[in-house]
C-alpha positions as CSV (number, residue, x, y, z in Angstrom):
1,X,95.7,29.7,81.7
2,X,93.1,29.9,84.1
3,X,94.7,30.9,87.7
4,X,93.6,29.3,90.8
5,X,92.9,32.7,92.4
6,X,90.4,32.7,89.1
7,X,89.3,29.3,89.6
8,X,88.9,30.6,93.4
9,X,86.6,33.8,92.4
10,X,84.2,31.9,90.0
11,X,83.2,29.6,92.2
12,X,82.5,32.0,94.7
13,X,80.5,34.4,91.7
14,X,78.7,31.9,89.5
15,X,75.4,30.9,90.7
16,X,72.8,29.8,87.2
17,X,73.4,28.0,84.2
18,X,73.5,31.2,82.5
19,X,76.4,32.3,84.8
20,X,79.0,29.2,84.0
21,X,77.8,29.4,80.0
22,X,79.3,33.0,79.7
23,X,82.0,32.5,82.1
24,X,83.3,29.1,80.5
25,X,82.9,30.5,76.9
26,X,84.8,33.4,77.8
27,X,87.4,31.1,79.9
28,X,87.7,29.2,76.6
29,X,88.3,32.9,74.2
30,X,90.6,34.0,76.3
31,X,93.0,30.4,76.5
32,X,92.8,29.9,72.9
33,X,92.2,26.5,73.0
34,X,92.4,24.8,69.7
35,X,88.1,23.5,69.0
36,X,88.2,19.9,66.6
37,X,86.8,17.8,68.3
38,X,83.3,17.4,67.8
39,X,82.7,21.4,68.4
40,X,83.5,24.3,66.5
41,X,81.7,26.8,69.2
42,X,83.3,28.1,72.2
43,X,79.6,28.1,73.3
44,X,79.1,24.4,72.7
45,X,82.0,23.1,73.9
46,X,81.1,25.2,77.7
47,X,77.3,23.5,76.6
48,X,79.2,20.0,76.5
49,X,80.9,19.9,79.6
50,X,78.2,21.7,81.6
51,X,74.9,19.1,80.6
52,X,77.8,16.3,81.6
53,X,78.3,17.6,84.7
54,X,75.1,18.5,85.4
55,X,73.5,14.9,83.8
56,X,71.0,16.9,81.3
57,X,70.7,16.3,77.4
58,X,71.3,18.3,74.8
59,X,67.7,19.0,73.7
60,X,67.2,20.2,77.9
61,X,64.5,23.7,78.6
62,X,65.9,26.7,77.7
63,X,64.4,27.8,80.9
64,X,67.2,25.5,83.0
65,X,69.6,28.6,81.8
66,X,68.3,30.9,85.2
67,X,68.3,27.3,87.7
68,X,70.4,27.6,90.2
69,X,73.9,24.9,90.3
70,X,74.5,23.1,93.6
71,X,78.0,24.2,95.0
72,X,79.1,20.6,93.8
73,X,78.3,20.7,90.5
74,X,79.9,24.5,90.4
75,X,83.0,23.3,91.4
76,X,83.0,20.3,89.0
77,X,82.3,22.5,86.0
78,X,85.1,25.1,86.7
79,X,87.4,21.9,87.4
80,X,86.9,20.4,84.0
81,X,87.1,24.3,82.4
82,X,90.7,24.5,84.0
83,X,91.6,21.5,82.6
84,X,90.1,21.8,79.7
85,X,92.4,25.1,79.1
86,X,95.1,24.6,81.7
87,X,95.8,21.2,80.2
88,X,94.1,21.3,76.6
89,X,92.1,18.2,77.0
90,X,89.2,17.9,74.5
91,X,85.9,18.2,76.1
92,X,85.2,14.3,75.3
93,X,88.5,12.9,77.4
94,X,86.7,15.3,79.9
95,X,83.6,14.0,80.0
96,X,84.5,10.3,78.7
97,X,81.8,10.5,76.2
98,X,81.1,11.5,72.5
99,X,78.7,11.2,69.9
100,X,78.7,10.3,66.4
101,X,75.7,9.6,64.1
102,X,73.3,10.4,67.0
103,X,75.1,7.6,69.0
104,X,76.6,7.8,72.3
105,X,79.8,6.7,72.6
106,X,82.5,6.1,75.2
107,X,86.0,7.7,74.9
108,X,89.4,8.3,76.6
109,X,93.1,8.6,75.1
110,X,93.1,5.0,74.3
111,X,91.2,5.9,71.2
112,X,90.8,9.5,68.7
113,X,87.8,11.2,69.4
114,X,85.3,10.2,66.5
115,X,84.3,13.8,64.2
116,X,85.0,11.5,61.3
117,X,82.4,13.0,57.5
118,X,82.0,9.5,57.0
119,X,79.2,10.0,59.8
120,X,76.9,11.2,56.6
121,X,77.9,8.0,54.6
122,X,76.4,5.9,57.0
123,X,73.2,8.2,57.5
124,X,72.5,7.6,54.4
125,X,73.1,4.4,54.4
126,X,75.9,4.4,51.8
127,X,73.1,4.9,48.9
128,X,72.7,5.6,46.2
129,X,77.0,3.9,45.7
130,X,75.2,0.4,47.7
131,X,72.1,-0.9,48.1
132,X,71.6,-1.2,51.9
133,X,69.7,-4.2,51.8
134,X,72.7,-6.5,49.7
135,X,75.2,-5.4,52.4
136,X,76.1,-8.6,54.2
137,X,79.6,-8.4,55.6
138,X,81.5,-4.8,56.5
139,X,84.8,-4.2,57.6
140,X,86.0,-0.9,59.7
141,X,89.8,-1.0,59.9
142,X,91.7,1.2,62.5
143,X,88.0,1.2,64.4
144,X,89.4,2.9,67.4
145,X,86.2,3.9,69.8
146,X,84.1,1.3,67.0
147,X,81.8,4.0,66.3
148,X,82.0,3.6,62.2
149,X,81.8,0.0,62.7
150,X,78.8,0.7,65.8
151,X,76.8,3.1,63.3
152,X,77.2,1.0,60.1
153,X,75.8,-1.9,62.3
154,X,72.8,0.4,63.4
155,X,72.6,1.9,59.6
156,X,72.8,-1.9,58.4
157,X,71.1,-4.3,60.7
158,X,71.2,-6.9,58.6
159,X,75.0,-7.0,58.2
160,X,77.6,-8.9,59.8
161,X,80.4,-6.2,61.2
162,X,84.1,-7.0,61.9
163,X,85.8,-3.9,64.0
164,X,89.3,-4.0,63.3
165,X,92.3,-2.1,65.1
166,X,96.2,-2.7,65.7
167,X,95.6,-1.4,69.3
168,X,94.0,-3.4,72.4
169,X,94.0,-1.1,74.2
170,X,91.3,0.7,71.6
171,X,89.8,-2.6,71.1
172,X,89.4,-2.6,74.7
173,X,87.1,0.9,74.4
174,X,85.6,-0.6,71.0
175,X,84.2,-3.5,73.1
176,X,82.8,-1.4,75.7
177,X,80.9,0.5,73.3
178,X,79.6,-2.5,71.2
179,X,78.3,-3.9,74.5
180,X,77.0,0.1,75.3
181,X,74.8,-0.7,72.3
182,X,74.0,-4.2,72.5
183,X,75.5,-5.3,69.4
184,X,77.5,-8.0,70.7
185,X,76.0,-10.4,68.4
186,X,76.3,-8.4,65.3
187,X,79.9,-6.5,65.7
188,X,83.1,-8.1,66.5
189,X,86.2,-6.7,67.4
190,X,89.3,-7.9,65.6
191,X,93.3,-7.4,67.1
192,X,95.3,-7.5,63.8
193,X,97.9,-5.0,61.5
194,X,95.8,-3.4,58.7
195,X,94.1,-6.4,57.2
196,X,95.6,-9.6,58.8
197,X,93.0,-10.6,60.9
198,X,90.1,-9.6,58.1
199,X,88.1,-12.9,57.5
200,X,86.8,-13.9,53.9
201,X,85.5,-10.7,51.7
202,X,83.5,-8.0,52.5
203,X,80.8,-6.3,50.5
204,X,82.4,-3.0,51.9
205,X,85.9,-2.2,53.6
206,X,85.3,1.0,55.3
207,X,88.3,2.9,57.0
208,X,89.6,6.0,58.6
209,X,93.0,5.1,59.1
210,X,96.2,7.3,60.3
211,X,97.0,9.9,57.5
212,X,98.8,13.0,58.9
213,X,102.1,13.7,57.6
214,X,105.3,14.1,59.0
215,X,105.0,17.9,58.5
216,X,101.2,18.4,60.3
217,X,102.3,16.0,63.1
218,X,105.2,18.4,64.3
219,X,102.8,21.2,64.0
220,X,99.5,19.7,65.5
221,X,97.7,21.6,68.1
222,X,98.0,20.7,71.9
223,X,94.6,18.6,72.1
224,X,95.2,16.7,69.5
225,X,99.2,15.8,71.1
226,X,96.4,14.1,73.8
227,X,95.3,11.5,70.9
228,X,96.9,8.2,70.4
229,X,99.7,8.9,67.1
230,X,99.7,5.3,66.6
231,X,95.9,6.6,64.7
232,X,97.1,9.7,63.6
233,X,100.7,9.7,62.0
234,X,101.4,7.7,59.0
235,X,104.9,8.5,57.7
236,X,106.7,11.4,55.6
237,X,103.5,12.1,53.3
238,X,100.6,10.2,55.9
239,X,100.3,7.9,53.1
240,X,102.3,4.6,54.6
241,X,98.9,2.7,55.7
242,X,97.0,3.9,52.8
243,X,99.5,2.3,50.1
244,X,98.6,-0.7,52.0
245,X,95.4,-0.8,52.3
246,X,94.9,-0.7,48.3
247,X,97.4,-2.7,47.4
248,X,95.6,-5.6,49.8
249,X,92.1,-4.1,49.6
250,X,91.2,-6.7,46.7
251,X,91.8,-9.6,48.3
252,X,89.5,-8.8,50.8
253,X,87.0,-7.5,48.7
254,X,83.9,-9.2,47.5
255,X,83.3,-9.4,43.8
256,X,80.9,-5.8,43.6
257,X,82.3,-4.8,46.8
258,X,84.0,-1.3,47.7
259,X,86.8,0.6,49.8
260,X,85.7,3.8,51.4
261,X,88.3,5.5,53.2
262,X,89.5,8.9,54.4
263,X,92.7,10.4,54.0
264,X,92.0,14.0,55.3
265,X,94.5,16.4,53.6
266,X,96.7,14.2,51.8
267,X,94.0,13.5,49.2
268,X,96.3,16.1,46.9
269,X,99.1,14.2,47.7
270,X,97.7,11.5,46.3
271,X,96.4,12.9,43.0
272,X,100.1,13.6,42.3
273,X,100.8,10.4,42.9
274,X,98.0,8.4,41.4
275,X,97.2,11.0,38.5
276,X,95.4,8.0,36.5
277,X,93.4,6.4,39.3
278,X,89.6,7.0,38.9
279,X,88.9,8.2,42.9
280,X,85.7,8.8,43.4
281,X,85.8,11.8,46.7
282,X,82.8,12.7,47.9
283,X,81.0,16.0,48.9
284,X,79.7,16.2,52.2
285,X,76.9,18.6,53.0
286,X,78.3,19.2,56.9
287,X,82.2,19.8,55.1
288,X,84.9,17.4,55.6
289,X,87.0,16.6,52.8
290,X,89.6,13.8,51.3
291,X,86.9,10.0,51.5
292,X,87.4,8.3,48.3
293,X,86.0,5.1,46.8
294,X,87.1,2.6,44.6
295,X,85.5,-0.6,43.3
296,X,87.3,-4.2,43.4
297,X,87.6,-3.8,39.8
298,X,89.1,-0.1,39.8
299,X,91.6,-1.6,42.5
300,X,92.5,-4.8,40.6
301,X,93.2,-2.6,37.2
302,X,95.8,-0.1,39.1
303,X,97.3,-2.8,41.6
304,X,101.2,-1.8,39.6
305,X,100.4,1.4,40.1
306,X,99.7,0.4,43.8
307,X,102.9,-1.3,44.4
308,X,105.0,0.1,42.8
C-alpha cells in the first residue's frame, strides 16, 4: 500500500522524469502488484502510465528523462501509482488505452485488456495456414475491445469483418474503437451468444473466448478480479464455450475455411479429452501458449466426438 503520508512526500521530492521512473518502479516492487497485462516490467508499466500522463509516445528522447514535470502532471502520476497499487487496477483501466498489433486501442472494465499471442497470427497475416489475399469474410467471436477483429481488418483490408460478443456493454467499447480506426465500413459489431448472430460462412472463425477454470478463477490475482468474468470464466474445466464453438464451428465455416482459437491453459485438458483430434497449436516467437486450429473438414470428421 502506498500511504498518503507517502503519496504526500513524493510529491513534494520528485521533480524529472528520471525521479517518478525509479520512484514508481520501486512503488510497484514493493506492493507486489501482479504484471499481465500488456507488461511484464515493473519499469514499463511506471513508463506506461507516466508518457499517458504526460501525453508523450513511447519512442519519446531519452533526453526527456532529466525535464522537469509540472506540479500537475506530478500529482497525476503519483495518483494513478496509488491506484494502481492501492487498488490493483492494470495500467490500461488507468490510462483507458492499450495496444495490440501496434494499434491503439480504447479500454475500461467493460472489456479484458487485449495481451492476446494471436497478435502474431495476424502480423503475419495468418500465412503460410491462409492465403491473405482469398480471405473474404472473418469472424472474431467474444471480440471484447474488437482489437482481433480491428487488426485482422488492418492485416486483411480486403475482408469483410463481423465483431462478435454476448456483451453490449463490450460492444459498446468495440464500436468506439472501430470508429477510432475508421473501419466503420469494413468491421461490424454483432450482439449475439457464441455464434447466433454469425451470418453465412466465414473463410476464418477466429476467437479468444472465456477459458479459465473453476480452480484458476478462485485463485486469480487481484487485477485480473478488475476484468469482466463474463470473458474470463467458462465452467468447471474453462471448456463450456469451447465445446460449443466446435461443435457449431462447421456450420459457419466456409468450405476451406478455419477455426483459430485460444484456450490458454486448458489446452491439456483438452488433449485428455480429445486424445484423437488432430489440433494443430502453434509456437509463438513472443510465448503464449494453448491457439489451435482445425479445418472444416477436421471438425466435420470429429463432430461425435464433439457432442458427445
Amino acid at each position: 500500500m502506498i500511504s498518503e503520508q507517502e503519496q504526500q512526500q513524493a510529491c513534494a521530492t520528485l521533480h524529472t522524469v528520471r525521479d517518478c521512473l525509479r520512484w514508481g518502479e520501486s512503488a510497484l516492487r514493493r506492493g507486489g502488484v501482479f504484471l499481465g497485462h500488456g507488461t511484464d516490467d515493473y519499469g514499463d508499466e511506471t513508463l506506461n502510465l507516466l508518457l499517458h500522463v504526460l501525453g508523450l509516445p513511447w519512442d519519446s528522447d531519452p533526453r526527456l528523462l532529466d525535464a522537469r514535470l509540472l506540479p500537475m502532471e506530478r500529482d497525476a502520476f503519483v495518483g494513478l501509482m496509488t491506484r494502481r497499487v492501492n487498488e490493483r487496477l492494470p495500467a490500461a483501466y488507468l490510462s483507458g488505452r492499450a495496444w495490440f498489433c501496434g494499434l491503439e486501442f480504447r479500454v475500461d472494465e467493460r472489456v479484458l485488456v487485449p495481451r492476446s499471442p494471436l497478435a502474431e497470427l495476424i502480423e503475419q497475416r495468418f500465412e503460410p495456414w491462409l492465403v491473405p489475399e482469398q480471405v473474404g469474410r472473418v469472424l472474431d467471436l467474444c471480440t471484447g475491445s474488437g482489437c482481433i477483429a480491428i487488426a485482422a481488418a488492418c492485416a486483411l483490408p480486403h475482408a469483410e469483418v463481423d465483431a462478435s460478443d454476448i456483451s453490449e456493454a463490450a460492444l459498446a467499447v468495440c464500436r468506439d474503437n472501430i470508429a477510432l480506426h475508421g473501419l466503420e465500413s469494413q468491421v461490424r459489431p454483432l450482439l449475439g451468444d457464441g455464434l447466433s448472430a454469425a451470418e453465412g460462412r466465414y473463410d476464418l472463425i477466429i476467437s479468444n473466448p472465456p477459458y479459465v477454470d473453476a480452480a484458476d478463477m478462485a485463485s486469480l490475482p487481484d487485477e485480473y478480479r478488475h476484468e469482466p468474468v463474463l470473458a474470463l470464466a467458462s465452467g468447471d474445466d474453462g471448456l463450456d464455450f469451447t465445446r460449443r464453438l466446435l461443435r457449431e464451428a462447421p456450420d459457419y465455416l466456409a468450405d476451406q475455411g478455419v477455426l483459430i482459437v485460444e484456450v490458454g491453459n486448458t489446452w491439456e485438458t483438452m488433449l485428455g479429452i480429445w486424445p484423437e483430434v488432430p489440433f494443430f497449436w502453434f509456437e509463438f516467437e513472443r510465448g503464449g501458449q494453448g491457439v489451435f486450429m482445425l479445418s472444416r473438414e477436421q471438425l466435420l470428421a470429429h463432430r461425435a466426438a464433439f457432442a458427445a
